[in-house]
N, C-alpha and C positions, 0 to 999 in steps of 0.2 A: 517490548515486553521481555521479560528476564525469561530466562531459559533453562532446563531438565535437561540436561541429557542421558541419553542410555547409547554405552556404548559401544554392543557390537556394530559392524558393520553389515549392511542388508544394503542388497540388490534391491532396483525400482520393485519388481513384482513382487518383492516378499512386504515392502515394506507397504503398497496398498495391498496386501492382505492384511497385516497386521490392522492398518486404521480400520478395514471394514470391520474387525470383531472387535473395537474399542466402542463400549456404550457412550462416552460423552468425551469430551477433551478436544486441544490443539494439537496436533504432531506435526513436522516438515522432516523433509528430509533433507541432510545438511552434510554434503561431502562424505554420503556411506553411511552416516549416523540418524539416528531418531531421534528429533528434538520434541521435547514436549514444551511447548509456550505457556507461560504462565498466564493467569487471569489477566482483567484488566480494571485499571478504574471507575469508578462511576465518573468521573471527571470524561474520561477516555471514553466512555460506552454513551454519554449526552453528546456529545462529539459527533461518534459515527450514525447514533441515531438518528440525529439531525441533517446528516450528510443523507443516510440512505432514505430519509422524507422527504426532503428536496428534489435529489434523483429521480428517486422513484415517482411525481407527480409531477416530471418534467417529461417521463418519456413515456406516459401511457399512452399507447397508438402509435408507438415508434415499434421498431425492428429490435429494441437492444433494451435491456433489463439490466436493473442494480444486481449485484452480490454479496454478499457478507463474508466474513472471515469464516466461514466454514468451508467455502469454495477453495481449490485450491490451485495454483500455477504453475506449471510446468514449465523449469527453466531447460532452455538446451543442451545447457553442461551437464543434466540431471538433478538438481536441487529440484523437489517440490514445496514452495513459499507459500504462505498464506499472507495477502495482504487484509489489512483491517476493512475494505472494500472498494468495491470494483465498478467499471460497465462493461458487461458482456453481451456482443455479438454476435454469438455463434449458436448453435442451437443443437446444446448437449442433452443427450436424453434424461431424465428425468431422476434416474437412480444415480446418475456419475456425481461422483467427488471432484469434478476438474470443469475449470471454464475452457470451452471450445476455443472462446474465440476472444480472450480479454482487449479489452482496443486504453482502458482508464484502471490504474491500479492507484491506489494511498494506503499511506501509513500513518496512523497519529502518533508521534514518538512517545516515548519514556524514559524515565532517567536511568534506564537499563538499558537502554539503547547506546552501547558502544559505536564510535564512530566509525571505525571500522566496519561493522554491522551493517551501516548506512549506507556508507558506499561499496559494499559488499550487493547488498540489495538492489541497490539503483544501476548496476552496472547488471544484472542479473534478470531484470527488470526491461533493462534497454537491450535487453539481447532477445528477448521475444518478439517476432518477429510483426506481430497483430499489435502490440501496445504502444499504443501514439502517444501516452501523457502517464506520467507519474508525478503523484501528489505526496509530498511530507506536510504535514502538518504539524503544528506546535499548540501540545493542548495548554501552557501559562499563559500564551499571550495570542492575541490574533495575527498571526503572520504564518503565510503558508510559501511553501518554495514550488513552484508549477514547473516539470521538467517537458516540453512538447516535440515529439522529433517533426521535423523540417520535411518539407515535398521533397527533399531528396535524401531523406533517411538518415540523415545526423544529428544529432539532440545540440542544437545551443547551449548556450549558458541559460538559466532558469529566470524564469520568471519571480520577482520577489516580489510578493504583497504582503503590506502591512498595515495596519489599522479597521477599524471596524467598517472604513467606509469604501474600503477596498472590495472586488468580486473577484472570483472566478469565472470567467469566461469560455465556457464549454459551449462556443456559436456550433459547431456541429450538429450538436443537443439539441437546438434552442434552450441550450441551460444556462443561467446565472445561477451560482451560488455566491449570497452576500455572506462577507464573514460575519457581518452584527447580524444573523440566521444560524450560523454554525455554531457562533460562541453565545448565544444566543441564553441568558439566567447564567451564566458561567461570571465570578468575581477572579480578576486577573491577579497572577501572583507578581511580585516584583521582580524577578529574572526571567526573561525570556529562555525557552529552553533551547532555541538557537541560536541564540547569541552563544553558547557556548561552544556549538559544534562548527570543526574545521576539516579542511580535507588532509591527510595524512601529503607531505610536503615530496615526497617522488614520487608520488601519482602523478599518468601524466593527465596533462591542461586538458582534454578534449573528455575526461571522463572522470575529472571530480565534481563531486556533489559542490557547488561554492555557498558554505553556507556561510 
């Protein structure tokens, strides 16, 4: 999603002060800055809908609960992220703005979404130390990139699914998610919006996105 920014710089605690006295909106904080996220599609918003219906009746009676983009990330360099949604672990109390314990983060992209951005995110993403799996998704076409760190703590190269007849395989869960479920009344455009994203070319190998 395209991006506001406001640009003094604020320390962590000014900056969750500022979000508690915000009636509605996005904000993250992004290298000392306030960014304010813009809306999103309804293309976008059928998407996560569908993602967080699926989740959410995959884990009633489990330990671990979906989250929405209001929740927010705490990366360890100090960025706090909001991904488009989550499954959280952990068991934050009831008023907090942050997931305790995120173990599953996604993003559905946009054409606002710079590549950089991307792997900005997924490197930010893989630095928490609870989250085993980042999801990109692509709301034109049905193809989602699965990123899963390894029993010993290093993310491969991702997982690529494409087509409708593809899933998500969240065995942890007991979750499948079909993509002909996610894309699910969605009419496909003709450019995939990953087909156009690359990873910036001195990046090294072990920590680009390979889209």
């Amino acid at each position: 999603m395209s991006e506001a920014e406001h640009r003094d710089w604020v320390t962590e605690e000014a900056f969750i002060r500022f979000i508690e006295t915000q009636p509605a909106g996005r904000f993250e904080r992004i290298d000392g800055q306030i960014v304010a996220m813009a809306g999103a599609s309804r293309r976008h918003d059928r998407i996560v809908a569908a993602a967080l219906r699926l989740i959410g009746n995959a884990l009633v009676g489990q330990p671990c609960e979906p989250f929405t983009a209001d929740t927010r990330i705490r990366i360890p360099a100090g960025n706090f992220r909001q991904p488009d949604f989550g499954i959280e672990c952990g068991s934050p109390p009831d008023d907090s703005l942050f997931a305790a314990q995120p173990r599953l983060v996604a993003e559905v992209l946009s054409k606002s979404n710079a590549e950089g951005d991307i792997l900005d995110k997924l490197i930010e993403y893989q630095s928490v130390p609870s989250i085993d799996i980042v999801l990109f998704i692509d709301p034109d076409w049905p193809q989602v990139w699965v990123y899963h760190r390894n029993a010993s703590g290093d993310w491969p190269q991702p997982q690529k699914l494409r087509g409708l007849e593809a899933v998500i395989d969240l065995r942890q869960w007991n979750l499948v998610i079909p993509l002909a479920e996610l894309y699910r009344g969605l009419v496909f455009r003709p450019r995939p919006m990953l087909a156009e994203l690359s990873a910036p070319p001195d990046e090294p190998e072990r920590s680009r996105p390979a889209f």
